[in-house]
C-alpha positions in Angstrom: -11.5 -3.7 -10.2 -8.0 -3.9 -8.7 -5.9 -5.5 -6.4 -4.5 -2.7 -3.8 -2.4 -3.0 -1.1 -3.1 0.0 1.4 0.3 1.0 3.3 -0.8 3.3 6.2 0.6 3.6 9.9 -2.7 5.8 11.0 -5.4 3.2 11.8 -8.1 5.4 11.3 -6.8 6.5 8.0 -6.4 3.1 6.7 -9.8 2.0 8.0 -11.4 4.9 5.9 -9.7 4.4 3.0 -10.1 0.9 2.8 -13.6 1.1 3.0 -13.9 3.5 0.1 -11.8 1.2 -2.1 -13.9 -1.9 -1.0 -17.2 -0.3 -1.4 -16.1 0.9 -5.2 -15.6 -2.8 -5.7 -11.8 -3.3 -5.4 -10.1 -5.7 -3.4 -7.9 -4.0 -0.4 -4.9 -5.5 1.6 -3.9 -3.5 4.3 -0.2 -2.8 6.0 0.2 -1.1 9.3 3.9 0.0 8.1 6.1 0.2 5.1 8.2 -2.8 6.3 4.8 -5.0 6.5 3.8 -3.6 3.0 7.1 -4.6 2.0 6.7 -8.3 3.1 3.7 -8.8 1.9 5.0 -7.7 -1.8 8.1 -10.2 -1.4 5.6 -13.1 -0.1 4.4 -13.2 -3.6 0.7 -11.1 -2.9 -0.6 -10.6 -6.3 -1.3 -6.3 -5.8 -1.6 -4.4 -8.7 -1.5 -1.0 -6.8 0.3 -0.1 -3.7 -1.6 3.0 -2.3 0.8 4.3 0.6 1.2 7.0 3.3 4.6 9.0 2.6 5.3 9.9 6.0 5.7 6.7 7.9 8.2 5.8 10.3 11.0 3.4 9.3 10.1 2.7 6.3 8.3 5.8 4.4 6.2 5.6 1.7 8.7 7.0 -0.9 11.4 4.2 0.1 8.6 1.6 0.2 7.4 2.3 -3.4 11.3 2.6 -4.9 11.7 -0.7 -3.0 8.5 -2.4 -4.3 9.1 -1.3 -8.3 12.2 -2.3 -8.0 10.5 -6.2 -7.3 7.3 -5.6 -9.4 8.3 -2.8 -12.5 4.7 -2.8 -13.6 2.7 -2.3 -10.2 1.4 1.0 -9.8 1.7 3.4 -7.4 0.2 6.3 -5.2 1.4 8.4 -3.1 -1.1 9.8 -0.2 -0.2 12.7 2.3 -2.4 13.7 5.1 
């Protein structure tokens, strides 16, 4: 299973989600913002997938996931919209 790191501003959103990906097995770090998703990417955290929001304020998802492949080429990423 994977690594993901859950980038969502919308508590109940993130709270939903996360339980899905935990109860398929994977292992889920969650952000309340794009700039704490970013952090946690340049603290070292050893994601594989960065699942994020795109509308987020300061930093939106789009910005957050050119900012994190541009630290980590091979993460993957997804893109959610609600």
């Amino acid at each position: 299973m994977a690594r993901i790191l859950l980038a969502d501003d919308d508590a109940a959103a993130r709270e939903i989600i996360a339980r899905a990906l935990l109860a398929d097995g994977h292992t889920v770090e969650v952000a309340q913002d794009g700039q704490e998703a970013l952090l946690r990417v340049e603290a070292g955290s050893g994601v594989e997938v960065l699942l994020t929001d795109v509308q987020m304020p300061g930093l939106d998802g789009v910005a957050l996931a050119r900012r994190v492949v541009s630290l980590r080429p091979a993460i993957r990423v997804v893109l959610l919209s609600g």
